[in-house]
C-alpha atoms as a printed R data frame, in Angstrom:
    type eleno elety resid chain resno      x       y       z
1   ATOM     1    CA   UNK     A     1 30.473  -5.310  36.338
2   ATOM     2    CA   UNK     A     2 33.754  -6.161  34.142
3   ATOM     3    CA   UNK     A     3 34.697  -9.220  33.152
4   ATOM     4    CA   UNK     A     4 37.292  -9.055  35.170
5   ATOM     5    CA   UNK     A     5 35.160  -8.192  38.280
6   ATOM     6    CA   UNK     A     6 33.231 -10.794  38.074
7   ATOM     7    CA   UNK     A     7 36.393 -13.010  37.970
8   ATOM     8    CA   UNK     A     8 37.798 -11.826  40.983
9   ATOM     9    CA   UNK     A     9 34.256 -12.165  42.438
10  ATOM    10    CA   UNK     A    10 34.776 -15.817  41.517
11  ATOM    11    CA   UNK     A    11 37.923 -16.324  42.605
12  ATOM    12    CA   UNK     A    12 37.166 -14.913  46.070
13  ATOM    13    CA   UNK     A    13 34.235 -16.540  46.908
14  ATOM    14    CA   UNK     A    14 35.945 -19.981  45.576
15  ATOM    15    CA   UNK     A    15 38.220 -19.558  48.282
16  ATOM    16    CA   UNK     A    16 36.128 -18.163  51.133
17  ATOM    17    CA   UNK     A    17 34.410 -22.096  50.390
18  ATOM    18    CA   UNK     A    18 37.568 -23.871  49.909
19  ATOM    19    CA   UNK     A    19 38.726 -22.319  53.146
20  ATOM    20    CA   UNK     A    20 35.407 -22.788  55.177
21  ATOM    21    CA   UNK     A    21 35.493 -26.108  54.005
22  ATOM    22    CA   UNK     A    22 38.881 -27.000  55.411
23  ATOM    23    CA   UNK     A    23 38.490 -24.981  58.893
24  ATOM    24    CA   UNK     A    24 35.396 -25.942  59.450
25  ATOM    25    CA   UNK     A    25 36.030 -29.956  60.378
26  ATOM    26    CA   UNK     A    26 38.875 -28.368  62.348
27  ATOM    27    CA   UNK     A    27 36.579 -25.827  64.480
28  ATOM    28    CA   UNK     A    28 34.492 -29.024  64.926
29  ATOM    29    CA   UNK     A    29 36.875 -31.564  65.838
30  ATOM    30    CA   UNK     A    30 38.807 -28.474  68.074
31  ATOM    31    CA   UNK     A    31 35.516 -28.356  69.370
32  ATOM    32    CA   UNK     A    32 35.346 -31.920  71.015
33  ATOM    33    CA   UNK     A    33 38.426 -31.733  71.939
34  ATOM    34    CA   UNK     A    34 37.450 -29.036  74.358
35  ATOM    35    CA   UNK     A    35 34.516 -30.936  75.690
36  ATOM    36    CA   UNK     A    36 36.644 -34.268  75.839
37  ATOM    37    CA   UNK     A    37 39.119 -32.385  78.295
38  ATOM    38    CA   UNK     A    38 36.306 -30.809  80.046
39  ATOM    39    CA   UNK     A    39 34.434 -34.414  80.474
40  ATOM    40    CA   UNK     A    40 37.782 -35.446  81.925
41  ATOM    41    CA   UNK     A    41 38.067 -32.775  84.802
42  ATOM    42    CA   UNK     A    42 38.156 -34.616  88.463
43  ATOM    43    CA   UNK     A    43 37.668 -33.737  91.824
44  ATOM    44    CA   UNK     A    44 41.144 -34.088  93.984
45  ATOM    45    CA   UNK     A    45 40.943 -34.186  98.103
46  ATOM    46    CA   UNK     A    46 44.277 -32.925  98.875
47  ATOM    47    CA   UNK     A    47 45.015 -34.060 102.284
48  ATOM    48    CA   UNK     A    48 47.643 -31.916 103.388
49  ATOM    49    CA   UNK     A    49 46.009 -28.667 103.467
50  ATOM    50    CA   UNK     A    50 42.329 -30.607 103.697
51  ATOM    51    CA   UNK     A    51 40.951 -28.972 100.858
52  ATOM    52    CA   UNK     A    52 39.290 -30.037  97.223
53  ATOM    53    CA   UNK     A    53 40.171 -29.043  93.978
54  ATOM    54    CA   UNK     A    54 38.895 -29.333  90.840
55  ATOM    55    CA   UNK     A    55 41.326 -29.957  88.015
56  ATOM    56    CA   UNK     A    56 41.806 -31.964  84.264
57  ATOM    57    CA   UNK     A    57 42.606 -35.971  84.771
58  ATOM    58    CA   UNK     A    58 45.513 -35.040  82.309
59  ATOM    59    CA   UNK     A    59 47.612 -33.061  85.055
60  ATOM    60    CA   UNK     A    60 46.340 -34.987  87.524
61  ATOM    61    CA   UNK     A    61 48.162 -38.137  85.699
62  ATOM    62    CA   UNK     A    62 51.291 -36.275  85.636
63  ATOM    63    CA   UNK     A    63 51.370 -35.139  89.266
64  ATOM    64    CA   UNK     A    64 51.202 -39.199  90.054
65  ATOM    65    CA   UNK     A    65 53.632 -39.801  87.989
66  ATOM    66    CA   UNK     A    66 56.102 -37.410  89.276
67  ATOM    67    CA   UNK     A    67 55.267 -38.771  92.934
68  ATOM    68    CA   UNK     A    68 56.855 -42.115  91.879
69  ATOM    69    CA   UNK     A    69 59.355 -41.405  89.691
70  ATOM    70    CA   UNK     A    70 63.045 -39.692  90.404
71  ATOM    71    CA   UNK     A    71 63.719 -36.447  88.739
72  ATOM    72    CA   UNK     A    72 67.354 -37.223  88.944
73  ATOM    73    CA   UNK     A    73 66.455 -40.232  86.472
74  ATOM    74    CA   UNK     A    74 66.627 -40.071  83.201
75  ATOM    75    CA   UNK     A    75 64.011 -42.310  82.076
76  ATOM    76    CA   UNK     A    76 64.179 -43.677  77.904
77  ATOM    77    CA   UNK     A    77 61.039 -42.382  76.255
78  ATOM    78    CA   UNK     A    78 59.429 -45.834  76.108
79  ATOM    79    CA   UNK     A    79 60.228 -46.450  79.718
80  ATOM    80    CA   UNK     A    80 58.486 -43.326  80.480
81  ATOM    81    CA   UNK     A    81 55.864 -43.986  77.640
82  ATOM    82    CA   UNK     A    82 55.603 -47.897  79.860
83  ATOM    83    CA   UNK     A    83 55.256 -46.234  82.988
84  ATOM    84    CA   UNK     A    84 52.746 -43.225  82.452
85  ATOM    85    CA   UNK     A    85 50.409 -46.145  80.994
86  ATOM    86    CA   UNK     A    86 50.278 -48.154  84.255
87  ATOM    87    CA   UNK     A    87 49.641 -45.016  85.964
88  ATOM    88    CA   UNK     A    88 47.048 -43.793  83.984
89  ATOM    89    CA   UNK     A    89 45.456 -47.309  84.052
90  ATOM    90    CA   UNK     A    90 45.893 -47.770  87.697
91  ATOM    91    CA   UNK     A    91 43.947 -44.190  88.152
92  ATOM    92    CA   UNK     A    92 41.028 -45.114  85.763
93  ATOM    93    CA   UNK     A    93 40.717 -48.751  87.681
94  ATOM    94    CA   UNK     A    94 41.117 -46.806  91.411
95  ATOM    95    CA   UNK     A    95 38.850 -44.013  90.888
96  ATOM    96    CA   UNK     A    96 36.216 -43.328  93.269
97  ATOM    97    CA   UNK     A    97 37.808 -45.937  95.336
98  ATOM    98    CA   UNK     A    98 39.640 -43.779  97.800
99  ATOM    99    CA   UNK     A    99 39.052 -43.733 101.635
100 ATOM   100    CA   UNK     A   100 37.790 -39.860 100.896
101 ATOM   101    CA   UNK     A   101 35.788 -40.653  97.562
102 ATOM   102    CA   UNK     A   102 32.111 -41.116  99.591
103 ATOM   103    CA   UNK     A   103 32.233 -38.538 102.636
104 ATOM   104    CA   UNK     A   104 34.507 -35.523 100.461
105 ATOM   105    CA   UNK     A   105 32.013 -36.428  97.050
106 ATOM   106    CA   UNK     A   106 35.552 -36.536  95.398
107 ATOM   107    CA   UNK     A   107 37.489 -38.927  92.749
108 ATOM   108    CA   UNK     A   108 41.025 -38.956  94.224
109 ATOM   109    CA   UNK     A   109 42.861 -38.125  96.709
110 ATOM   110    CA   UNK     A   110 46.548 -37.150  96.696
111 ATOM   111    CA   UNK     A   111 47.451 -40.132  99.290
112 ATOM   112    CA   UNK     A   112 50.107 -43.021  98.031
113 ATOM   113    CA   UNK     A   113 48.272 -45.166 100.726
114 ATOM   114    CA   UNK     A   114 44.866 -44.936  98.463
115 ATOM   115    CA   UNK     A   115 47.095 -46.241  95.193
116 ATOM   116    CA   UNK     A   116 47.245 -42.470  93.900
117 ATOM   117    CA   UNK     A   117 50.164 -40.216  95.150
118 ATOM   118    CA   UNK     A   118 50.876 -36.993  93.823
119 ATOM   119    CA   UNK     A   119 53.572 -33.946  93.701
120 ATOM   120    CA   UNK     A   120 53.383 -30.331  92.093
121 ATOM   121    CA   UNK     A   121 55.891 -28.415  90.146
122 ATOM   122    CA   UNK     A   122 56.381 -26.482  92.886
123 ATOM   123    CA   UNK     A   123 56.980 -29.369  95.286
124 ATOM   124    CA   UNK     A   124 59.294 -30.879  93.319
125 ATOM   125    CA   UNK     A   125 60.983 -27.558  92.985
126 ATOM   126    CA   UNK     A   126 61.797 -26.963  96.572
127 ATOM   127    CA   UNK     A   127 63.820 -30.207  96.799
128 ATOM   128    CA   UNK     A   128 65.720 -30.266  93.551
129 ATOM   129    CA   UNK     A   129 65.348 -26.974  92.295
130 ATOM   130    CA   UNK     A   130 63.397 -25.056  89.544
131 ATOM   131    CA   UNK     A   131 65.138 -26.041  86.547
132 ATOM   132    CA   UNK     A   132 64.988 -29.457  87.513
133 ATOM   133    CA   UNK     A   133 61.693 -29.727  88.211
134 ATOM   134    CA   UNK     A   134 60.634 -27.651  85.090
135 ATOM   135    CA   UNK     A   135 62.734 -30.104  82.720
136 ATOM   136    CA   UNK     A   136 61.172 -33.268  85.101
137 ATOM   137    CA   UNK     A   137 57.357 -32.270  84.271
138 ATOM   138    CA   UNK     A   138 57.265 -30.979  80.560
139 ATOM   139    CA   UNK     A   139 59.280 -34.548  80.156
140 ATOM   140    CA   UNK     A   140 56.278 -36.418  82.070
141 ATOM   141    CA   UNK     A   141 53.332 -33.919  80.418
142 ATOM   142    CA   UNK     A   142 55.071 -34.227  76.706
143 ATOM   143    CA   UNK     A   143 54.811 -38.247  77.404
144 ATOM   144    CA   UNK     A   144 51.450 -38.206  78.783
145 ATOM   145    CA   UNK     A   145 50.303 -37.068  75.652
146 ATOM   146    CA   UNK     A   146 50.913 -39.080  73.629
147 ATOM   147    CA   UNK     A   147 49.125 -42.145  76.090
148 ATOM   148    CA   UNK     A   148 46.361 -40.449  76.730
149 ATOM   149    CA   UNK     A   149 43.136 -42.199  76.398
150 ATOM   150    CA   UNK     A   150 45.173 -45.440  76.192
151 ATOM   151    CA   UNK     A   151 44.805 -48.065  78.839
152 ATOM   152    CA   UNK     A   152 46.486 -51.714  79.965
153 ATOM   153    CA   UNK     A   153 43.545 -53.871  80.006
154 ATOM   154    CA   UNK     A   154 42.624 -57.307  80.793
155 ATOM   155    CA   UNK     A   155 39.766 -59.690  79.719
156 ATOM   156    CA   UNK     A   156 38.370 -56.335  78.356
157 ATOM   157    CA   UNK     A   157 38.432 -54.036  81.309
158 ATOM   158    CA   UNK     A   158 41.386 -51.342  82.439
159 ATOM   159    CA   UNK     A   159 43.924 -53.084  84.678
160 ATOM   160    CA   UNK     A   160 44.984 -52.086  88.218
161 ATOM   161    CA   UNK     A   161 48.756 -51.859  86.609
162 ATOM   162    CA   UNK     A   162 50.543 -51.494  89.840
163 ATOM   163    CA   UNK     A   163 54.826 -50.967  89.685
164 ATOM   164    CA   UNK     A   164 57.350 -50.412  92.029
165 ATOM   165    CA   UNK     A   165 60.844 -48.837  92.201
166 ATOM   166    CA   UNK     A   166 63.229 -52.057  91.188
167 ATOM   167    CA   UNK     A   167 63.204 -55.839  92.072
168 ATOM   168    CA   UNK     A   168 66.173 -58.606  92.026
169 ATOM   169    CA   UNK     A   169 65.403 -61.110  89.176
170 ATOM   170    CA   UNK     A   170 61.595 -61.817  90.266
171 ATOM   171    CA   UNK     A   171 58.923 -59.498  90.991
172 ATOM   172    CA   UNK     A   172 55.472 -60.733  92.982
173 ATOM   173    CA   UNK     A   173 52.618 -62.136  93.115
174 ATOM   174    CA   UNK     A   174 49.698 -60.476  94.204
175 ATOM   175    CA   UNK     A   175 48.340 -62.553  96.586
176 ATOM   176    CA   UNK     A   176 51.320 -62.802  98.442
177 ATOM   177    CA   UNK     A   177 50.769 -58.965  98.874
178 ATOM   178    CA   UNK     A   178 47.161 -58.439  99.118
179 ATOM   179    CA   UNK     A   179 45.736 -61.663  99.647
180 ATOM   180    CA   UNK     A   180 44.201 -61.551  95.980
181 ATOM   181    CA   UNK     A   181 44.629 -63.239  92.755
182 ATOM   182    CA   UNK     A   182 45.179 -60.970  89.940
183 ATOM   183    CA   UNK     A   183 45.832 -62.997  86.448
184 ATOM   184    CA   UNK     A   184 48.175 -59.852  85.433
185 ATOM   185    CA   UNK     A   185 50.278 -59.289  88.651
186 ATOM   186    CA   UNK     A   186 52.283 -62.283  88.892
187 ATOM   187    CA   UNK     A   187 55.962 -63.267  89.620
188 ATOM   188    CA   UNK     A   188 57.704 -62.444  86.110
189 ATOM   189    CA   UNK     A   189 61.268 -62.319  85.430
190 ATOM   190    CA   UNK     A   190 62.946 -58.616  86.166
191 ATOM   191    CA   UNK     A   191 65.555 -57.311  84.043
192 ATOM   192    CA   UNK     A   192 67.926 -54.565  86.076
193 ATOM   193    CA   UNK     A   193 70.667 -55.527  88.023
194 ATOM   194    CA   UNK     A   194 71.793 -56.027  91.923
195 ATOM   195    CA   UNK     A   195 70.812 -53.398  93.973
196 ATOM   196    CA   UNK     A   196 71.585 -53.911  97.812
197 ATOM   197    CA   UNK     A   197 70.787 -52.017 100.593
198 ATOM   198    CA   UNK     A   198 71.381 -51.680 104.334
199 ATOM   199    CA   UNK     A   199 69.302 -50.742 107.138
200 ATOM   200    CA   UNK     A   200 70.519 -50.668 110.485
201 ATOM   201    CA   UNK     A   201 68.242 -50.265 113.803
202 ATOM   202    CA   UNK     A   202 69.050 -51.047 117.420
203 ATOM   203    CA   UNK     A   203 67.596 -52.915 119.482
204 ATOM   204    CA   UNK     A   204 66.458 -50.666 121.447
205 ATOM   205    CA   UNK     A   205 64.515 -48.655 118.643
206 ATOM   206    CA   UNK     A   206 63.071 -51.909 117.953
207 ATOM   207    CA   UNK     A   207 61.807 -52.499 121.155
208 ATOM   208    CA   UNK     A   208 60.162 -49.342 121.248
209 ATOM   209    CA   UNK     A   209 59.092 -49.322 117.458
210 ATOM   210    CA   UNK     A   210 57.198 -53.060 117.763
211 ATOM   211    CA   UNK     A   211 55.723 -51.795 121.229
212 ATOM   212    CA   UNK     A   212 54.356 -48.960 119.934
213 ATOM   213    CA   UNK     A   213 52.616 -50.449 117.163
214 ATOM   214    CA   UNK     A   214 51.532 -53.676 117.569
215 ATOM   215    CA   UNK     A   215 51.607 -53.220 122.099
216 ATOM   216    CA   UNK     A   216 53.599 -56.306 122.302
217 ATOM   217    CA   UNK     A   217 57.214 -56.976 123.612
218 ATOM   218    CA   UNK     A   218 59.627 -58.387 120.820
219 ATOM   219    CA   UNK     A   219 62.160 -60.899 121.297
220 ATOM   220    CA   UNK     A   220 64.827 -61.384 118.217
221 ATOM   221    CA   UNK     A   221 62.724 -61.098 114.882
222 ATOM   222    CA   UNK     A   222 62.755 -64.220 112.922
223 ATOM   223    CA   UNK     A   223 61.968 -64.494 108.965
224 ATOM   224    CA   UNK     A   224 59.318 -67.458 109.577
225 ATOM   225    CA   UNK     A   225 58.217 -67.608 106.129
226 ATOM   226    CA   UNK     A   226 58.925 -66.267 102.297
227 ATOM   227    CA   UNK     A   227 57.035 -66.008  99.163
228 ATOM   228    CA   UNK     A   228 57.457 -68.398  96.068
229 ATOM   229    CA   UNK     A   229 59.075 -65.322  94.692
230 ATOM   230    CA   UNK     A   230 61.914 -65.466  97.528
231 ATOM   231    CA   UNK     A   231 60.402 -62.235  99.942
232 ATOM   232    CA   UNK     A   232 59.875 -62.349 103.200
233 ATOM   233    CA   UNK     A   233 55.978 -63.524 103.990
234 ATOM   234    CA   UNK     A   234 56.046 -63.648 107.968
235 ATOM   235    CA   UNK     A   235 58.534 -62.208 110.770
236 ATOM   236    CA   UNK     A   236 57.662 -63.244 114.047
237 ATOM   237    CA   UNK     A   237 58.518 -60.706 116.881
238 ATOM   238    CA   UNK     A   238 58.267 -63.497 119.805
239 ATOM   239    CA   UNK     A   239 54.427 -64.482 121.018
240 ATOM   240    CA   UNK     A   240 53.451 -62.404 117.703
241 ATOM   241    CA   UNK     A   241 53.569 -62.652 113.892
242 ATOM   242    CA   UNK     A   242 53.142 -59.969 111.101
243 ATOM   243    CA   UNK     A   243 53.690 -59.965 107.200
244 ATOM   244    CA   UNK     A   244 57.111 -59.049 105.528
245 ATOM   245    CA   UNK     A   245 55.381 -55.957 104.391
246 ATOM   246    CA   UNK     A   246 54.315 -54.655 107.740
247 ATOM   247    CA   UNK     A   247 57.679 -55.436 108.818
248 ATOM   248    CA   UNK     A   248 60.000 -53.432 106.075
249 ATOM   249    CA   UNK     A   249 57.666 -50.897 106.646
250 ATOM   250    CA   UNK     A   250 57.812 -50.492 110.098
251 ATOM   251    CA   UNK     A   251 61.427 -50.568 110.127
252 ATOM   252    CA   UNK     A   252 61.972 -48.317 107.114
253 ATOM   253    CA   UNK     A   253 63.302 -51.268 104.725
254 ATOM   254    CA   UNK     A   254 62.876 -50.487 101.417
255 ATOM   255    CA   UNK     A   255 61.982 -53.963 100.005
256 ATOM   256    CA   UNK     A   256 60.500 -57.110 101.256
257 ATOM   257    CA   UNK     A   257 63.392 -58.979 100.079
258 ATOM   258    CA   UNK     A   258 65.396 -58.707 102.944
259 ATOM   259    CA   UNK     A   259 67.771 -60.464 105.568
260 ATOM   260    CA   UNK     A   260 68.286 -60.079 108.971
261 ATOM   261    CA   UNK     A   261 71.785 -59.586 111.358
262 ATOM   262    CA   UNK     A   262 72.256 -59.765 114.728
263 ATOM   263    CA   UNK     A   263 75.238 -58.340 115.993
264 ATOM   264    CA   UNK     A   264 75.545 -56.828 120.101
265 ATOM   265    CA   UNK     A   265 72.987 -54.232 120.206
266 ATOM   266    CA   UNK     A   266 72.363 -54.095 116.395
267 ATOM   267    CA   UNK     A   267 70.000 -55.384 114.131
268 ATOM   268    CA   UNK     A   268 71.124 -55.123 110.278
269 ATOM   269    CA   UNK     A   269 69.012 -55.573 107.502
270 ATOM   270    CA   UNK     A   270 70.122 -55.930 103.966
271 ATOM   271    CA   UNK     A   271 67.587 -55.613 101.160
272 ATOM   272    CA   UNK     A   272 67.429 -56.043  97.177
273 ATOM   273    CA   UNK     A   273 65.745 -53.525  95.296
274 ATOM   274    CA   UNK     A   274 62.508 -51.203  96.572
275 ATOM   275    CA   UNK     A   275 58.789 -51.530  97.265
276 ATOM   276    CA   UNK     A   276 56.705 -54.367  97.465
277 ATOM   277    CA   UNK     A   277 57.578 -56.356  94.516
278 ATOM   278    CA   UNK     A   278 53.825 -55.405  92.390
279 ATOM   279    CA   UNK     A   279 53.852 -55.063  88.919
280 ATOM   280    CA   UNK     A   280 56.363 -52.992  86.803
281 ATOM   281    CA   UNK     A   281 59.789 -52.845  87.858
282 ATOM   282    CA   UNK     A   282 60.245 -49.078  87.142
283 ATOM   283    CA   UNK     A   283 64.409 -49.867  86.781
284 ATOM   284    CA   UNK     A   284 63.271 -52.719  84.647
285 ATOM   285    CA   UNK     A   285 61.670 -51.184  82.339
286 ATOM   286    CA   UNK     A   286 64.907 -48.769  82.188
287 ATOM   287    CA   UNK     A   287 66.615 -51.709  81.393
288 ATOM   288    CA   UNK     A   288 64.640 -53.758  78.769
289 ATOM   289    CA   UNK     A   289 64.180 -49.894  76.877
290 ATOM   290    CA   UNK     A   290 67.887 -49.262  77.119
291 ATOM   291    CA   UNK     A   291 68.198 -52.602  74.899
292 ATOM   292    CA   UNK     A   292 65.965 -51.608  72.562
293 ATOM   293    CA   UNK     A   293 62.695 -52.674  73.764
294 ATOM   294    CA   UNK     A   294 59.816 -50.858  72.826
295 ATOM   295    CA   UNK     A   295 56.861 -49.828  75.488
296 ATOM   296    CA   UNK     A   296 53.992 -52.733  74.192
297 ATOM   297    CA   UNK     A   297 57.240 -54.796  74.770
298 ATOM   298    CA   UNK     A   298 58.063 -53.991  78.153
299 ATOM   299    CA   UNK     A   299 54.376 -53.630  79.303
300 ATOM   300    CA   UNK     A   300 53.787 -57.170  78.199
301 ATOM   301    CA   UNK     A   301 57.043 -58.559  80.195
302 ATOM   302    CA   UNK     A   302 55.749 -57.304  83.252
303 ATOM   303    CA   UNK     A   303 51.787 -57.890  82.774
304 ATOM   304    CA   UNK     A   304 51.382 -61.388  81.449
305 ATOM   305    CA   UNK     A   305 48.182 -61.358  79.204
306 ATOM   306    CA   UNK     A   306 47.396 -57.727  78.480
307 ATOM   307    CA   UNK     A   307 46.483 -55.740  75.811
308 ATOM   308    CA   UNK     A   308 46.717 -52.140  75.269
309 ATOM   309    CA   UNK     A   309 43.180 -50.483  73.677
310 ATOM   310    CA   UNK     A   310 41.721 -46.796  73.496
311 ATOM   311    CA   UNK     A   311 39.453 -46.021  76.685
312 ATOM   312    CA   UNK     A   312 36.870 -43.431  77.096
313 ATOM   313    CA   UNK     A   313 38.432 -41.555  80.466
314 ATOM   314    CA   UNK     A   314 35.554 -38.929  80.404
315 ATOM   315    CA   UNK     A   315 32.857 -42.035  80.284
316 ATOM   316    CA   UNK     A   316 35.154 -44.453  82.775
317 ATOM   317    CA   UNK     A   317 35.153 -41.384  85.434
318 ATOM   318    CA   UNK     A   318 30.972 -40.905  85.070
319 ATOM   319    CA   UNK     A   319 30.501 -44.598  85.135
320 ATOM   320    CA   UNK     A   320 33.258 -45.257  88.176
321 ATOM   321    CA   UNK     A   321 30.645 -42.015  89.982
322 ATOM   322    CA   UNK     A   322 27.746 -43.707  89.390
């Protein structure tokens, strides 16, 4: 063989190793990857059409994500960064704690009354159109990566980061919800601005609404009680008396932080902000980001003591199974 042969030999095997020794960590750590995502893949009860799919935690986080936020929004990246962490924390704490998790053998459910919620591409696309809804969930999925395997946590263990749509200066505390103390979910200060609305219902509808429910007979409704946080505790409906919450929800009023008008045959209701109060203030966090606010920044404003650490989802969905 020539000398120069036996060079090129040389050369070529020097970079076959040089080569093999740079791809092959990447094959490897490519490798894991894979298994990570597969050690991540859930079980979903859809309730709608009754049936069970199987599918990665990843798009499962962004289908609850798009059920509670607005595609018409356009949410700052560390708003969006704020609020796919309190979903994806909120998922982690809930799982396998759904009303379907024991008799389905499942570890969600797409239901917003078991904490989870969740819309499809294609649902989104029938009500605001395709290239909405195509621009709405690579926006979520392109932010969900970057959070992934990144959790709220407090005293150590993921948090049940709960938020809501927007609040008037305070948000909640959780016992005034739920009846239980939560060191993270307490009245903070909230940072959008007014936002009032009004809901008007006869008395008639009422009548018929409060009977149907709750088989009683309703005189005029009477706020008999608010939280320290200024929304409405107790309404009493005449020989009976039901939470705030109950209330705005069986009237369709979009917050607990409401008034009530009596005027002839009306009753008008005029709110601040929407949901319960719990948690993030999704406008909020709009808010704080839009003046300059980072996402550890606005997390902490709205979750007094947390931290934010690195979480093993495929280990935290085995253990929450077991």
């Amino acid at each position: 063989m020539s000398v120069l042969n036996k060079r090129l030999t040389t050369f070529l095997c020097s970079l076959f190793a040089l080569l093999l020794a740079f791809a092959l960590p990447a094959m490897i750590l490519s490798s894991c990857d894979r298994n990570d995502s597969r050690g991540r893949n859930i079980n979903v009860y859809f309730t709608k059409t009754d049936s069970i799919s199987e599918m990665s935690f990843d798009d499962f986080l962004v289908g609850c994500v798009a059920a509670i936020t607005d595609p018409s929004i356009d949410y700052p990246d560390e708003a969006m960064r704020a609020i796919c962490l309190a979903v994806e924390s909120r998922l982690l704490y809930l799982c396998g704690r759904c009303g379907h998790a024991a008799d389905k053998s499942v570890d969600f459910c797409d239901s917003a009354d078991d904490g989870t919620g969740y819309l499809s591409p294609e649902q989104v696309s029938d009500e605001y159109g395709k290239a909405v809804a195509d621009a709405f969930f690579e926006k979520i999925s392109s932010t969900v990566s970057t959070v992934i395997g990144l959790s709220i946590c407090y005293d150590g263990a993921v948090a049940l980061a709960l938020t809501h749509k927007s609040s008037y200066l305070l948000t909640e505390n959780a016992e005034a919800v739920c009846g239980k103390d939560y060191p993270y979910l307490r009245s903070v200060r909230s940072y959008e601005g007014k936002h009032e609305e009004l809901t008007q219902v006869s008395e008639d509808i009422l009548k018929a609404l409060v009977k149907g429910r709750y088989e009683t007979d309703v005189t005029a409704p009477e706020i008999t009680a608010r939280t320290p946080a200024g929304r409405v505790a107790k309404v009493s409906l005449g020989e009976k008396e039901i939470s705030g919450t109950d209330f705005a929800d069986l009237l369709g009023i979009p917050s607990t932080d409401f008034t009530i008008e009596h005027s002839g045959n009306e009753y008008l209701f005029r709110s601040l902000g929407e949901g319960n109060g719990l948690g993030m203030s999704q406008m909020g966090a709009i808010a704080l980001a839009l003046d300059g606010y980072g996402t550890e920044a606005i997390i902490a404003a709205y979750y007094p003591g947390v931290t934010i650490e690195k979480t093993d989802i495929a280990a935290i969905l085995k253990r929450s199974r077991g």
